[in-house]
C-alpha positions as CSV (number, residue, x, y, z in Angstrom):
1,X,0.0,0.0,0.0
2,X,1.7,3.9,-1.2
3,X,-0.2,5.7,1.7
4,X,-3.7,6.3,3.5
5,X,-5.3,9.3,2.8
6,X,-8.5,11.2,3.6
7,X,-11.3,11.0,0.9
8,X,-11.2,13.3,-2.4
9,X,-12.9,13.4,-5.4
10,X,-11.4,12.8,-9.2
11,X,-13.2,13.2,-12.2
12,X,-13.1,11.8,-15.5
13,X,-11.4,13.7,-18.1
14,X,-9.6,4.4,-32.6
15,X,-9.9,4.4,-35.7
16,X,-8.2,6.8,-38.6
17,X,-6.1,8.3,-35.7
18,X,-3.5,5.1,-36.4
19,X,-3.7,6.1,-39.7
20,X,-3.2,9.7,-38.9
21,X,0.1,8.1,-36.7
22,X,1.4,6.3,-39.6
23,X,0.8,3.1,-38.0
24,X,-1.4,1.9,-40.5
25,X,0.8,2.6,-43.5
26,X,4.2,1.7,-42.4
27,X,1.9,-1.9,-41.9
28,X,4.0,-4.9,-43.3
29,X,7.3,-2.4,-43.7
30,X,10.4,-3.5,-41.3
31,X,9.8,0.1,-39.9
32,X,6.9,-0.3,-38.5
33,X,6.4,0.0,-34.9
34,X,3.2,-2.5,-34.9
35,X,5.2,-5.3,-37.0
36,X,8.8,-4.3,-35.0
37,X,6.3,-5.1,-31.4
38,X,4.4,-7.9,-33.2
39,X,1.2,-5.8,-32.3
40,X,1.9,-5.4,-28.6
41,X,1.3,-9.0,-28.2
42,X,1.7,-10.5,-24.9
43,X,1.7,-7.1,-23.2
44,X,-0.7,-5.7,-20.5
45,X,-2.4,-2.5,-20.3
46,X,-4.4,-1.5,-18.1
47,X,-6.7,1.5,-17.4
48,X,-8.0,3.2,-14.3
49,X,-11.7,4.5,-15.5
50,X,-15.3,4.4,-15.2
51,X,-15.6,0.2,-16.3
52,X,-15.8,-1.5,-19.0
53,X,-18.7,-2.6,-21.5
54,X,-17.3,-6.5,-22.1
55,X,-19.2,-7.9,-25.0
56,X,-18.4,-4.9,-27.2
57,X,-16.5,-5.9,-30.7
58,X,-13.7,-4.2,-29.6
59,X,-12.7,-6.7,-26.9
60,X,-13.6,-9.7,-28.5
61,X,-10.2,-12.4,-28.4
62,X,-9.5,-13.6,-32.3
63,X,-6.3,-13.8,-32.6
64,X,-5.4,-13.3,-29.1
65,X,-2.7,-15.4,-26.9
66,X,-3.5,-16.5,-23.7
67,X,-2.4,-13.7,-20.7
68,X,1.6,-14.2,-19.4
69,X,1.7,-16.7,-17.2
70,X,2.8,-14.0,-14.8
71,X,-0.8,-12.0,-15.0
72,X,-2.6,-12.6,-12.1
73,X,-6.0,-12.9,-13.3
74,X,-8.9,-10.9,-12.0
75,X,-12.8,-11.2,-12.9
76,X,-15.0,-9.2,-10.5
77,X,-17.9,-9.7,-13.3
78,X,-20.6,-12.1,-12.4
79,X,-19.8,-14.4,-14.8
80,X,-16.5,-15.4,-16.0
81,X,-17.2,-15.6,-19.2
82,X,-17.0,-11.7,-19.4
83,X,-13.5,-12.0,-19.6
84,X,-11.7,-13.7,-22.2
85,X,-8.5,-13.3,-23.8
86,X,-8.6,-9.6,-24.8
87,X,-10.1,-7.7,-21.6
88,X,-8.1,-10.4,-19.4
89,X,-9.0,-8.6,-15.9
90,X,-11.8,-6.5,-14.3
91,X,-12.2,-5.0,-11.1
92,X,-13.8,-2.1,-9.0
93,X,-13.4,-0.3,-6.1
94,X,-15.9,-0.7,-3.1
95,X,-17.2,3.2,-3.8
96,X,-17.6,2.7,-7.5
97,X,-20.8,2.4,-8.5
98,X,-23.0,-0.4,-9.5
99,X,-21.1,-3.1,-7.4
100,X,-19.5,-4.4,-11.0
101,X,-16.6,-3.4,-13.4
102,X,-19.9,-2.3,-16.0
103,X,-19.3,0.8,-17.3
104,X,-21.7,3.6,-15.8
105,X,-21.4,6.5,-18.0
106,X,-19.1,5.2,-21.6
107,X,-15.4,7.3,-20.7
108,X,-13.7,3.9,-19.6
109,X,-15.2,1.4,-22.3
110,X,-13.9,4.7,-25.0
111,X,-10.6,5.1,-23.1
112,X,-9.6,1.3,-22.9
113,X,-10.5,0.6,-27.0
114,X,-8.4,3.6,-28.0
115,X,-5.1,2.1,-26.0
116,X,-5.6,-1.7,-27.0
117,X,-9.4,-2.0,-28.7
118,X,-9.1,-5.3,-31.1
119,X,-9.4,-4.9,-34.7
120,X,-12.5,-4.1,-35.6
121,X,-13.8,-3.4,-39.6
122,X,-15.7,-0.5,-40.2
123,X,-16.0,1.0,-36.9
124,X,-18.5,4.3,-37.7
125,X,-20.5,6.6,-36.4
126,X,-24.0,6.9,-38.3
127,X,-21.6,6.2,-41.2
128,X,-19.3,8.9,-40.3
129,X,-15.3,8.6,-39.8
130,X,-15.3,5.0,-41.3
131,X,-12.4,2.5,-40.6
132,X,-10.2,0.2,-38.7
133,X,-10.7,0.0,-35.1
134,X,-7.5,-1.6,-34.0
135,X,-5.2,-3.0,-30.9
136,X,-3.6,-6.7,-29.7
137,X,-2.0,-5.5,-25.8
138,X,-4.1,-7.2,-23.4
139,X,-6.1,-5.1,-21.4
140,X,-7.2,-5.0,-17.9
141,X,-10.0,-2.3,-16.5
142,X,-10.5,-1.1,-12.9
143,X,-13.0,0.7,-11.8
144,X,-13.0,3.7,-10.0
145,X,-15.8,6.1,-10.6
146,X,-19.3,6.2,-11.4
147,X,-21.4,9.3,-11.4
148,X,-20.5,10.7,-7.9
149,X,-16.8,10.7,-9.9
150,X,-13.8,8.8,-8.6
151,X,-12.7,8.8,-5.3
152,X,-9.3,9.4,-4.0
153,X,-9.0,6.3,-2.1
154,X,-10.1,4.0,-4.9
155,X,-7.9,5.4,-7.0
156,X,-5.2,4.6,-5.0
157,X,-6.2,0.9,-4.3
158,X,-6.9,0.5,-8.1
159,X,-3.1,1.8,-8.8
160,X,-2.2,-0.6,-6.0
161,X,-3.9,-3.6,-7.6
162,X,-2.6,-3.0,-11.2
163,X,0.7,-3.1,-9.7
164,X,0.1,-5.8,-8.0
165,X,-1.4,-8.0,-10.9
166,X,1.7,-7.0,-13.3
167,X,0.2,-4.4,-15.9
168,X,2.7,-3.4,-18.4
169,X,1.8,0.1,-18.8
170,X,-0.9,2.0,-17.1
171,X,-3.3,4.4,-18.5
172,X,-4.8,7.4,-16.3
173,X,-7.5,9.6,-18.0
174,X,-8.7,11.1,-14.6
175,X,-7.4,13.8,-12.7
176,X,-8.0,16.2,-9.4
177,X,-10.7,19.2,-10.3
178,X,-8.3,20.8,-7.9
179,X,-5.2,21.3,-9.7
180,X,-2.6,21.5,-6.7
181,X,1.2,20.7,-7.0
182,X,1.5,17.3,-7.5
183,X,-1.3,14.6,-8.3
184,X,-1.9,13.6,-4.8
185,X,-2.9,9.6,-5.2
186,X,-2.3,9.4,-8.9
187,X,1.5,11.1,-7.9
188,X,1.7,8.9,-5.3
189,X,0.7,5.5,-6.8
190,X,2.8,6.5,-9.8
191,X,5.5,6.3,-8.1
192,X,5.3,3.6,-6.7
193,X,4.5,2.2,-10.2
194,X,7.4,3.6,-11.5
195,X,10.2,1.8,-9.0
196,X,8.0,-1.2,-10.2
197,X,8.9,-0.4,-14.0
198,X,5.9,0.0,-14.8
199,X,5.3,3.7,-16.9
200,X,2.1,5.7,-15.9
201,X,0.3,7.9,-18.7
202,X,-1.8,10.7,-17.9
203,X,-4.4,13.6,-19.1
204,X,-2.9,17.0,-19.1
205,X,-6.3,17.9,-18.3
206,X,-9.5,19.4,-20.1
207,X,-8.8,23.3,-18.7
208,X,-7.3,24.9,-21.3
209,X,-5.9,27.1,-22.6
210,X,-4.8,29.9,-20.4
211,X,-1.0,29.3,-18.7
212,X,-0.4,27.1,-15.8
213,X,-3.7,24.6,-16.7
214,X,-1.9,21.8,-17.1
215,X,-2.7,19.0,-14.6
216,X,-0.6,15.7,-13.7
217,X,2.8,17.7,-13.4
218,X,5.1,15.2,-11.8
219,X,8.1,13.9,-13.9
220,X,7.4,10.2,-13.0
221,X,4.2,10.6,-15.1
222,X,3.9,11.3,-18.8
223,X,1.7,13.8,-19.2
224,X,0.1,14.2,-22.5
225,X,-2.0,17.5,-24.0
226,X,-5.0,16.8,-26.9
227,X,-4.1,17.7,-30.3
228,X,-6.2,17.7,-33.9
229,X,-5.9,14.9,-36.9
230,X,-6.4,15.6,-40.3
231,X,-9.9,14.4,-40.2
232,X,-13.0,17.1,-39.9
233,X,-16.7,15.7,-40.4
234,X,-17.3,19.1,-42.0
235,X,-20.7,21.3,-41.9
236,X,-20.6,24.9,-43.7
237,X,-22.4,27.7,-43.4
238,X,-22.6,29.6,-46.8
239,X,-23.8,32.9,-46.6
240,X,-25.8,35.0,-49.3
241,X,-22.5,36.7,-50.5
242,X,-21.1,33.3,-51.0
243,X,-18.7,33.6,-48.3
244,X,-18.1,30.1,-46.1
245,X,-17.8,29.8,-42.8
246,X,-16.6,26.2,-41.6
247,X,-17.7,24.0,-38.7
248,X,-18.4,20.6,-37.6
249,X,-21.4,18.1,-36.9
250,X,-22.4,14.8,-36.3
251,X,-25.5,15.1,-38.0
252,X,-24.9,15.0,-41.6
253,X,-28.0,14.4,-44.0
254,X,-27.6,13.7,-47.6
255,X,-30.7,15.3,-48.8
256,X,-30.5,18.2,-47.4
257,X,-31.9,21.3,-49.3
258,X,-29.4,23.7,-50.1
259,X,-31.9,26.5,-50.7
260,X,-31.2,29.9,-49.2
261,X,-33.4,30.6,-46.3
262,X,-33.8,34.8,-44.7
263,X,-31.4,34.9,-41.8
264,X,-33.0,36.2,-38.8
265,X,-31.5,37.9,-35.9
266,X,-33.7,37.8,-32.7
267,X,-32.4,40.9,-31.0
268,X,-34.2,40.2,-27.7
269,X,-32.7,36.6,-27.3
270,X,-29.4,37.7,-28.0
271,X,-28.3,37.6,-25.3
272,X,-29.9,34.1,-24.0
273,X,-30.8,35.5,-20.7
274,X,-33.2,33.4,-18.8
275,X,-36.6,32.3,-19.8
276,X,-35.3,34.2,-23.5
277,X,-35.6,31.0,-25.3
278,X,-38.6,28.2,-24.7
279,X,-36.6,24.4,-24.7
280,X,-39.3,23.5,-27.2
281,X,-38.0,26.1,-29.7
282,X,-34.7,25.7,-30.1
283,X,-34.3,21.3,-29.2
284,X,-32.1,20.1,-32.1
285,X,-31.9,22.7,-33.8
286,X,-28.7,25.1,-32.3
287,X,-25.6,25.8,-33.5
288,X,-22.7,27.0,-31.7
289,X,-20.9,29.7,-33.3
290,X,-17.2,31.2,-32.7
291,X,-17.1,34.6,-31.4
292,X,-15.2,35.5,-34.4
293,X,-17.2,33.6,-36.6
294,X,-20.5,35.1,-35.6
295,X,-18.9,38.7,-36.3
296,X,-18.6,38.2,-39.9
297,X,-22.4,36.8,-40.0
298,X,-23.6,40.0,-38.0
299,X,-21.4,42.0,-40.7
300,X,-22.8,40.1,-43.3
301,X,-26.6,40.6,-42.1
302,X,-25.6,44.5,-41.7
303,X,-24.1,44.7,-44.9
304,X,-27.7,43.8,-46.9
305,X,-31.4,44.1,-46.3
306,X,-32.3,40.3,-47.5
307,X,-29.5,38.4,-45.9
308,X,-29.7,34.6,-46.9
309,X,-28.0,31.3,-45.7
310,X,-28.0,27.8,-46.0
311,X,-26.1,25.0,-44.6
312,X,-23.9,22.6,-46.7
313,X,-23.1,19.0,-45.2
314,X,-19.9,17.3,-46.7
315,X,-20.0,14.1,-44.8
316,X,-15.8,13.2,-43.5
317,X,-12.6,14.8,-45.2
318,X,-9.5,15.0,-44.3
319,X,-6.8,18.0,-44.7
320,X,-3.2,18.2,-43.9
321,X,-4.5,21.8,-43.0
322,X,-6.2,20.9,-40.0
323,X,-3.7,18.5,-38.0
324,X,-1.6,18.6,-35.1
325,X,-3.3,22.0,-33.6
326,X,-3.4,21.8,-29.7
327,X,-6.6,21.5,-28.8
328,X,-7.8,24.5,-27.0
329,X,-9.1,22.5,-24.0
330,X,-5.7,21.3,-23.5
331,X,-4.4,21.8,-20.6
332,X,-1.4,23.9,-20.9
333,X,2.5,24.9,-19.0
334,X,4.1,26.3,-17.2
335,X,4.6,24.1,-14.5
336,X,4.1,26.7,-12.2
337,X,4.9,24.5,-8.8
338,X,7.8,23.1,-10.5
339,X,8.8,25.5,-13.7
340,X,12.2,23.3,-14.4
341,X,9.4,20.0,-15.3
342,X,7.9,20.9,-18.9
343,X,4.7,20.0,-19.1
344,X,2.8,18.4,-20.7
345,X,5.3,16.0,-22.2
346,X,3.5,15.6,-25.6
347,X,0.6,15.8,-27.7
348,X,-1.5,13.3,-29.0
349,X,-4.7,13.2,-31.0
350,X,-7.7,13.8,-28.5
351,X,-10.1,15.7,-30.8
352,X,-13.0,13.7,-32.0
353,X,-11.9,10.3,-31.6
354,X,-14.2,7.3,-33.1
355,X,-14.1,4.7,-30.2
356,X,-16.3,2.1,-28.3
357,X,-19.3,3.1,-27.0
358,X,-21.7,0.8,-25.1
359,X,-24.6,1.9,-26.4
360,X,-26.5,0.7,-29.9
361,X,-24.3,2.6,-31.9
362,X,-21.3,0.6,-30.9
363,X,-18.8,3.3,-31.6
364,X,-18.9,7.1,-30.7
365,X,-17.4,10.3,-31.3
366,X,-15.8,12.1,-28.1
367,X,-12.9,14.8,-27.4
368,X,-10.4,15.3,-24.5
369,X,-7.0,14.4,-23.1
370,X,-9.3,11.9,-22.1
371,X,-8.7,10.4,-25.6
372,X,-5.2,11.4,-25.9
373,X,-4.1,9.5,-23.2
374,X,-4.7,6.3,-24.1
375,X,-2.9,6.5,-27.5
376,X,0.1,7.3,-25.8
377,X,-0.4,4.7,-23.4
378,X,-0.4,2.3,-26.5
379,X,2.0,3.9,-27.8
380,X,4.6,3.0,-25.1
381,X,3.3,-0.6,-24.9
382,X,4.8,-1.3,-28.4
383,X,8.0,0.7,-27.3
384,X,7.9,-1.6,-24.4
385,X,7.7,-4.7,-26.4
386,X,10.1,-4.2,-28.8
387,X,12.8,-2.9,-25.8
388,X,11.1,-5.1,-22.9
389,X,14.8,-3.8,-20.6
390,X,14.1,-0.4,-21.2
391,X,12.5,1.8,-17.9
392,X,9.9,3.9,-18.0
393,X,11.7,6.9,-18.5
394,X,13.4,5.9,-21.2
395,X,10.4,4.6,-23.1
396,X,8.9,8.3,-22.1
397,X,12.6,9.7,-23.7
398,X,12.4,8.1,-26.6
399,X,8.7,8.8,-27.0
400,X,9.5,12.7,-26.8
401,X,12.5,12.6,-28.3
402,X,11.0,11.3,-31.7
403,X,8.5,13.5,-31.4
404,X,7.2,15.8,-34.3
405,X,8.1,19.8,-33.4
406,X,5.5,22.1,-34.3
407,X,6.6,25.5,-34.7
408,X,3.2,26.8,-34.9
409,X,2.2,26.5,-31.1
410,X,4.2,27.2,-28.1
411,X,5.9,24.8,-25.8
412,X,3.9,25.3,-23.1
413,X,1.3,24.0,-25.0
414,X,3.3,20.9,-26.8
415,X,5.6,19.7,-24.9
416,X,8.3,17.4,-26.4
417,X,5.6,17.9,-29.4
418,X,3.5,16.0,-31.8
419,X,3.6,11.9,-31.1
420,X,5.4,10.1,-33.9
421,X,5.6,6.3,-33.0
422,X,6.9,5.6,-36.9
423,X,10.3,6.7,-34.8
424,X,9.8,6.0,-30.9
425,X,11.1,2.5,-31.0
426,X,14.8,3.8,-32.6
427,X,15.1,7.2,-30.8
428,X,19.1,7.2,-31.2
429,X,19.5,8.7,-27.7
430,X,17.3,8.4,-24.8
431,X,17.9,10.3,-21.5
432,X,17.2,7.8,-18.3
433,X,16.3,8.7,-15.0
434,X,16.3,6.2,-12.1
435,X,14.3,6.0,-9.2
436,X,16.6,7.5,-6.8
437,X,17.0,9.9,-9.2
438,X,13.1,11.2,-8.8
439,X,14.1,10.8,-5.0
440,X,17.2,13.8,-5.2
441,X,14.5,15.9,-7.1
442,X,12.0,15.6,-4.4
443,X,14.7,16.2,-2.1
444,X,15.9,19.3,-3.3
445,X,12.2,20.8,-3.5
446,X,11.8,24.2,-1.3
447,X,8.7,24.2,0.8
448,X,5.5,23.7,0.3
449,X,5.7,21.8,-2.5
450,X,8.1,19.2,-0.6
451,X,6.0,18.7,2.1
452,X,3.4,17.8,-0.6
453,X,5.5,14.9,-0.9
454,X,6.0,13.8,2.4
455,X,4.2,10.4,1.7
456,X,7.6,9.4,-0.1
457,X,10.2,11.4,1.2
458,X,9.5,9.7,4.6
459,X,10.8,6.6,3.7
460,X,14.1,7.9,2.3
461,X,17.2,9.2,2.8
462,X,17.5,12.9,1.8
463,X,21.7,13.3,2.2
464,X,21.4,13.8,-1.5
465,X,19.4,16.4,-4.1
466,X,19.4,18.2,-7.3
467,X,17.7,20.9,-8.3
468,X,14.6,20.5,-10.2
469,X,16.2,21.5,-13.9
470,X,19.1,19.0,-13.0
471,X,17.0,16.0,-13.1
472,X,17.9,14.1,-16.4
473,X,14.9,14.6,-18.1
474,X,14.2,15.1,-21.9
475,X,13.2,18.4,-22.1
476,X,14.1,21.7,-20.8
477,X,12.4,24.6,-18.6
478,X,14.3,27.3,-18.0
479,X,13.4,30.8,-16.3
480,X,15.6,33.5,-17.8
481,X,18.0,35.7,-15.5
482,X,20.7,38.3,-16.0
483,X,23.4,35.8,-15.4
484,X,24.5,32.5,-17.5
485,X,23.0,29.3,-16.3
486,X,24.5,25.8,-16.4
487,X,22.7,22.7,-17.1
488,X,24.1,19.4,-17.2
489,X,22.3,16.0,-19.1
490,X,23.2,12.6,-19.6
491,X,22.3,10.8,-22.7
492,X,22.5,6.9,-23.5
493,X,23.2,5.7,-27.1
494,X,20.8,2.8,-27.8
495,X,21.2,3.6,-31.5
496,X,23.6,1.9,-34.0
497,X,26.9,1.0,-32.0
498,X,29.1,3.2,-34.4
499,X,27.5,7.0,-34.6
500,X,27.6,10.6,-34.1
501,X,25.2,13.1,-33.1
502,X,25.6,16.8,-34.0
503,X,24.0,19.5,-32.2
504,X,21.6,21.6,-33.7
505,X,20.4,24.7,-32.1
506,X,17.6,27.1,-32.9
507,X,17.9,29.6,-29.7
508,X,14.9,32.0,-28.4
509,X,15.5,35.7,-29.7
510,X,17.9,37.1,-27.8
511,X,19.3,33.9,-25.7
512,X,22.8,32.3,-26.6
513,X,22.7,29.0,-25.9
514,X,25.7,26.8,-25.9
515,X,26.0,22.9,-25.9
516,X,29.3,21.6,-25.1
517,X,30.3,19.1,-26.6
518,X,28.6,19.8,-30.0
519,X,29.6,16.4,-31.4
520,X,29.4,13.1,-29.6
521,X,31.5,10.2,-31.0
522,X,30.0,6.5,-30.1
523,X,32.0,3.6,-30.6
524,X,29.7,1.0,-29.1
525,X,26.0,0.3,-28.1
């Protein structure tokens, strides 16, 4: 057990997006991280949610191995036979619910498909965002909220189980509405994770996008922020004057008249103040427009006494134009507590993700670092099976270090950048960090943010510590001063025994930055 603690509340926070990772194409090619990890075969994932639908397609065992003989296998379903061998464990937590791992309210059966969902054909949403469905980790749920959310302690004794039953990689879409230091239970069970090798992925949270938002701060957990694919299931508004203004919807009829209808603007309801606007008048039929975009239609409307529009429906399309933009949810840096830890780590795609669903339609549509989460978590399951000695932060190094840069949004915001697993499995360099290495960190915390930690730092020595921008970690976070400052990082070849690394700097206006050496020489693995 990490630690007792009095009761809090957490709250919860696929298909082309393997495309959209270049997964799918790389398919078959001696590059590809899904042939390189044979499909993350014999690995274990599992996920701390809100349960677990177990007859849905996505967790149905063709194909699938039995568990490692060193899973120790859990079914808190009333039959056995809910379990097989995809979803190869289930469990909840005495405060969770309906007594059963079921899933109460869809965010766990969604989060534990997009990690490790089986293949599934034609996953769709009323025939929107067509495709493949796709996973092969084994995957374990347990249960820790239902609709009064997810309480603190059985969080904590979910952590401690998963641990316990030897999960490869666990997956946290949940986090504190009270975004303090550290991640109190989810920190503290981490942890312990960590010394246990096992790496912890978390939601940067869904409170976005002024600074400081980001939630799940400590180094031992990677931290991932929502980003955009190239897919949009496009609506348009076209106005009289021809001019288009873009959006997005679900609902997307194929005979629907594109005749120009009077655009009316209800003055008096403007401003939706209460009792403006009867439920039975506006059910089903609202829109919700961009502050911006809603200027040019009141200019448009001004500009003419007959103002027309219509809407246009162009089913799914996908543009290079639209990918990799941070979600403006995301929760975002600095690290505020801890401004030498970059967070979030990286971005991954959290913005309308196809996915289980346990309802008739099978599959469903949803957005958050809720959703970006998991595909990390995957992610670093294949990493893990193709380099099964590696620790979890160096699977989290070579994760960010392979990493697509995007020059268009701000670190705070990115992270490490874009994930690119096409790379993560051959990163050249990774930067490791052991456990007593987190320890030093801790140690060298100023008060009160190291007595936030006292859970751990009782049980160790602190004759040793580093300040927090000394820890060896991939990235960097520096606040600027008059003088120079020195930073030191170690970096492990796990490349080709025989190569060389240049330096390559691209320095913040008005910053020198030197890197000494510029060149490192290896002459073995």
């Amino acid at each position: 057990m990490a630690s007792l603690l009095p009761r809090k509340n957490f709250h919860p926070q696929t298909t082309h997006a393997t495309n959209f990772l270049g997964l799918q194409q790389s398919k078959g090619s001696s590059d590809s991280l899904w042939e390189k990890s044979n499909y993350g075969k014999g690995m274990i994932i599992g996920v701390v949610d809100t349960g677990i639908t177990p007859d849905h397609p996505s967790f149905h065992d063709e194909g699938m191995p039995p568990p490692p003989a060193r899973w120790k296998v859990k079914y808190e379903f009333y039959s056995r036979s809910s379990c097989n061998n995809k979803l190869i464990g289930a469990r909840y937590f005495h405060e969770s619910g309906n007594g059963t791992p079921l899933d109460e309210n869809d965010h766990g059966t969604h989060t534990l498909s997009i990690a490790a969902g089986n293949f599934v054909n034609g996953a769709n949403v009323l025939g929107l965002a067509n495709g493949t469905a796709s996973g092969m980790a084994h995957v374990a749920m347990y249960k820790v909220c239902s609709s009064i959310g997810c309480p603190e302690t059985d969080v904590l004794a979910a952590i401690d189980a998963a641990i316990e039953d030897g999960v490869d990689v666990l997956s946290i879409s949940i986090s504190s509405k009270f975004n303090q230091f550290w991640s109190g239970v989810i920190a503290e069970g981490g942890f312990t994770a960590m010394q246990k090798g096992i790496l912890v992925s978390c939601s940067a949270g869904n409170t976005g996008p002024l600074p400081g938002t980001v939630y799940n701060r400590d180094p031992w957990l990677f931290t991932v922020g929502a980003s955009t694919t190239d897919r949009k299931l496009r609506a348009t508004v076209r106005l009289g004057d021809g001019k288009e203004i873009y959006g997005e919807s679900g609902f997307q009829p194929k005979d629907f008249s594109e005749t120009m209808l009077p655009l009316i603007r209800n003055v008096s309801d403007a401003f939706c103040s209460a009792e403006s606007l009867e439920n039975i008048d506006v059910k089903g039929k609202t829109a919700d427009v961009s502050y911006t975009d809603g200027l040019k239609i009141i200019s448009y409307m001004n500009s003419t006494s007959n103002p027309l529009a219509t809407f246009l429906f162009r089913g799914t399309i996908f543009e290079d134009d639209f990918a990799r933009e941070v979600a403006s949810f995301s929760g975002r840096g600095p690290n505020r507590a801890s401004p030498g830890i970059l967070k979030p780590d990286i971005v991954a795609p959290g913005v309308n993700i196809l996915a289980a669903w346990p309802t008739k339609s099978t599959f469903n549509i949803a957005s958050g670092t809720s959703m970006s989460c998991p595909h990390v978590s995957g992610i670093a399951t294949l990493v893990k099976s193709t380099h099964p000695d590696w620790s979890p932060a160096a699977i989290k190094s070579a994760i960010m270090m392979t990493a697509d840069l995007d020059e268009k949004s701000d670190l705070f915001a990115t992270g490490a950048g874009h994930v690119n697993p096409s790379r993560a499995s051959d990163p050249g360099l990774i930067y490791d960090i052991k456990p007593e290495d987190y320890v030093q960190y801790l140690c060298g915390l100023k008060y009160p943010n190291k007595a936030a930690y006292m859970s751990i730092l009782r049980k160790v020595n602190c004759s040793s510590k580093i300040a927090e921008a000394e820890l060896n970690y991939p990235s960097f976070s520096i606040g600027l001063g008059l003088e120079a400052q020195t930073y030191t990082r170690t970096v492990t070849n796990v490349g080709e025994a025989v190569s060389s690394y240049v330096v390559e700097i691209v320095p913040p206006q008005g910053v020198d930055v030197i890197v000494d050496p510029p060149l490192l020489n290896f002459s073995e693995y």
